[in-house]
C-alpha positions as CSV (number, residue, x, y, z in Angstrom):
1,X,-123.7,26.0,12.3
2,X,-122.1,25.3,15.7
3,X,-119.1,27.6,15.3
4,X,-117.4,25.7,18.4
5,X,-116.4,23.4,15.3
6,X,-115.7,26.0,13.0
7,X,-111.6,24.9,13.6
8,X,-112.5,21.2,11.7
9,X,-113.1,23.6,8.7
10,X,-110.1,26.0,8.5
11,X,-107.1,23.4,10.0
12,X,-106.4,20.0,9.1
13,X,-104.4,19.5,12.5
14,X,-107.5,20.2,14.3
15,X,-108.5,16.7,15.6
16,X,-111.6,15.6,17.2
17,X,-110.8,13.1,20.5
18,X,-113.2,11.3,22.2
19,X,-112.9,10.9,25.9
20,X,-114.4,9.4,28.9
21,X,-114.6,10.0,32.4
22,X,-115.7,6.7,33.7
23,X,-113.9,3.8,33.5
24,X,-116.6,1.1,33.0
25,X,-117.7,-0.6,29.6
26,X,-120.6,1.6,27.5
27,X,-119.5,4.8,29.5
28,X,-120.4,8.0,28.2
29,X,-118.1,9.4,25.1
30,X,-117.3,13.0,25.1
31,X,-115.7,14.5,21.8
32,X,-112.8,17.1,22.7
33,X,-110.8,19.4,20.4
34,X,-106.8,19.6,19.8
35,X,-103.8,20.3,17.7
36,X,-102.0,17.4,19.6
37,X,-101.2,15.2,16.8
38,X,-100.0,12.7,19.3
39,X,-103.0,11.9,21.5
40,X,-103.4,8.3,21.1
41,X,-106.3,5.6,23.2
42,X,-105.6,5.2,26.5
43,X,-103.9,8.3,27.1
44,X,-105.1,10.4,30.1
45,X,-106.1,14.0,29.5
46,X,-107.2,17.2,31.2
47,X,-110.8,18.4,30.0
48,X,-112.3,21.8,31.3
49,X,-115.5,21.2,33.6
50,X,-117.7,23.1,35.6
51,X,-116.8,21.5,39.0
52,X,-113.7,21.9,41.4
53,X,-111.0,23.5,40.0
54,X,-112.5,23.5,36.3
55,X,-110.8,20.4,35.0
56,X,-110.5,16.7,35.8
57,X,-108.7,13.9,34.0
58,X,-110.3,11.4,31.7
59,X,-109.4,8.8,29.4
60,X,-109.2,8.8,25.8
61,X,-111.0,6.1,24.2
62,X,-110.9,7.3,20.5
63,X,-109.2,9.5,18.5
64,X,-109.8,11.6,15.1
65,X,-113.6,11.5,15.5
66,X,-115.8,12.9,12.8
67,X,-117.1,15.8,14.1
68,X,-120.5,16.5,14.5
69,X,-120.9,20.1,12.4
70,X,-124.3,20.6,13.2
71,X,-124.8,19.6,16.9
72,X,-125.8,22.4,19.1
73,X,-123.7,21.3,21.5
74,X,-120.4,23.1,22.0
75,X,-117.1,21.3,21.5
76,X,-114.4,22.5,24.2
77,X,-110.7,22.3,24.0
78,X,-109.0,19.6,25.6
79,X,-106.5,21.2,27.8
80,X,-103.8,18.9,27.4
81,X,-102.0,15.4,28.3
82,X,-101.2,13.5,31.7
83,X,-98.0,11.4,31.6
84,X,-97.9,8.5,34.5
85,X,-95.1,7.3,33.1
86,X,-93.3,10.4,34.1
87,X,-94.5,10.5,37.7
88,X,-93.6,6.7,37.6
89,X,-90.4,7.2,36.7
90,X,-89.8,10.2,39.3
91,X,-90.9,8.1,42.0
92,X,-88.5,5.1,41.4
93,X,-85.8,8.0,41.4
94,X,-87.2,9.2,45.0
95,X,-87.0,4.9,46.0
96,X,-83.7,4.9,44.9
97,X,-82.3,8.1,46.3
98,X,-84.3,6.7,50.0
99,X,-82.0,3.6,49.9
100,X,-78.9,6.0,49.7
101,X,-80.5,7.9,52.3
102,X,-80.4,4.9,54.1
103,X,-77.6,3.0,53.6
104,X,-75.6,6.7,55.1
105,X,-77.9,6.7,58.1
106,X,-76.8,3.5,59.2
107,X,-73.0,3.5,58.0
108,X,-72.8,7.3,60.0
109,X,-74.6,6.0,62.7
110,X,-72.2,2.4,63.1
111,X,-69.5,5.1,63.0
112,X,-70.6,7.5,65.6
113,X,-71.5,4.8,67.8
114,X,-68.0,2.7,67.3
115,X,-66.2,6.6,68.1
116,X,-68.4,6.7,71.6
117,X,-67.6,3.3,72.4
118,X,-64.0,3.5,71.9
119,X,-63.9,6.8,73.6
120,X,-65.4,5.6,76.9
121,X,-63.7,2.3,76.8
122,X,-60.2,3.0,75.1
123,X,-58.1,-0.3,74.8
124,X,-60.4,-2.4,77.1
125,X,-62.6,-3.2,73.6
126,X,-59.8,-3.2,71.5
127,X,-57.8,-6.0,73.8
128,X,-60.9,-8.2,73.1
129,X,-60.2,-11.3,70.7
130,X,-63.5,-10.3,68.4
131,X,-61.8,-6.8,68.1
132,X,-60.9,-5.6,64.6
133,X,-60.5,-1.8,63.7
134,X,-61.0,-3.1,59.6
135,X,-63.3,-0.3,58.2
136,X,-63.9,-2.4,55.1
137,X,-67.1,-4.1,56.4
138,X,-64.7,-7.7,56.8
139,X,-63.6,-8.8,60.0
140,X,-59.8,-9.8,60.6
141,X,-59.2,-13.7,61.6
């Protein structure tokens, strides 16, 4: 017996995943272990490898896999799931807060520069006809 699959025979939760780390058609399928009820196709997961930093991400292309009992191969633990939709998510936070960023820059510089100019040239720029002190962004008539 391959007792790297002794979990199929003592928990029901124990689920048999099949992953791949190619992306192309007729790639390689490699059967993983978990308790992750949730692991669905097309999810990304971790995997334990022997290279790097002793995982890497693949893709799961099928799920709840009869196991093979008597392979002499062992079956590893997946280590667990990768959720793009997460990182997705944080990075159209990060775009959003940017365009606040932004926005401030150019209002506190306007302001900073409008303060200079007034300083060095007091009421000669506010005696011209294009001249308005409205804050509002809209120009008086």
């Amino acid at each position: 017996m391959n007792y790297s699959t002794a979990i199929f025979l003592i928990s029901d939760k124990a689920r048999a995943i099949g992953v791949t780390y190619e992306p192309c058609e007729g790639a390689n399928i490699i059967p993983y272990k978990t308790l992750d009820p949730d692991i669905k196709v097309g999810d990304y997961v971790v995997v334990p490898t022997t290279t790097r930093h002793k995982m890497t991400v693949c893709k799961v292309v099928e799920v709840d896999m009869e196991p093979d009992l008597d392979s002499n191969k062992e079956m590893k633990w997946l280590v667990g799931t990768v959720d793009p939709a997460s990182v997705e998510e944080i990075k159209k936070q990060e775009e959003d807060a940017i365009t606040a960023i932004r926005s401030a820059e150019k209002r506190r510089k306007r302001e900073e520069l409008r303060e200079a100019l007034l300083a060095d040239t007091g009421d000669a720029v506010k005696a011209l006809p294009i001249y308005s002190d409205d804050t509002s962004g809209t120009a008086s008539k």
